[in-house]
C-alpha positions as CSV (number, residue, x, y, z in Angstrom):
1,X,11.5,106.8,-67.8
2,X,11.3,104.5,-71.1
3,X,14.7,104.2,-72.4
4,X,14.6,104.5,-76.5
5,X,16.7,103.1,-79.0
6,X,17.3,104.4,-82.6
7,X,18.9,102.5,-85.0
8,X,20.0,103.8,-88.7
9,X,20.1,100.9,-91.1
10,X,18.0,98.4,-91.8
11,X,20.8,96.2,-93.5
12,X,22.0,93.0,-91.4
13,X,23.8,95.0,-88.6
14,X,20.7,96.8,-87.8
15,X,17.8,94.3,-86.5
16,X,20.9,92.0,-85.4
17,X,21.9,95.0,-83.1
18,X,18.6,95.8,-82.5
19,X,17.7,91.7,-81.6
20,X,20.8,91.8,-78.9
21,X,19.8,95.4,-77.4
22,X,15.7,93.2,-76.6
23,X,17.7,90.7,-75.3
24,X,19.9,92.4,-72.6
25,X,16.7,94.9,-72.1
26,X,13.3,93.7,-72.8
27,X,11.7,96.8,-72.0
28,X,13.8,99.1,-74.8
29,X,11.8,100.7,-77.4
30,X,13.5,100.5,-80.6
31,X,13.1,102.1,-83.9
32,X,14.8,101.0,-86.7
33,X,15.6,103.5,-89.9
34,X,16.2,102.5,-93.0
35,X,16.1,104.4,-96.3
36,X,15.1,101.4,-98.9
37,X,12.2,99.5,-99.5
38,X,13.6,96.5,-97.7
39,X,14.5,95.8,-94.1
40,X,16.9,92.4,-93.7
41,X,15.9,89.7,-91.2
42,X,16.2,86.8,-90.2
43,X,13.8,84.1,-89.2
């Protein structure tokens, strides 16, 4: 069973928490939410 991640905010916590969650489980499937226009990253 694919194990699913859903993440609500697409300010710095979110891909940051969503980076670390690919790291300790390359096969998660992750979905970010966020509200604005803009997602924040980091390159």
């Amino acid at each position: 069973m694919e194990k699913k991640l859903v993440i609500i905010g697409g300010g710095a916590a979110g891909p940051s928490t969503a980076a670390e969650a690919k790291r300790n489980n390359p096969s998660l499937n992750i979905t970010i939410i966020e509200k604005g226009p803009h997602v924040s990253y980091a390159s």
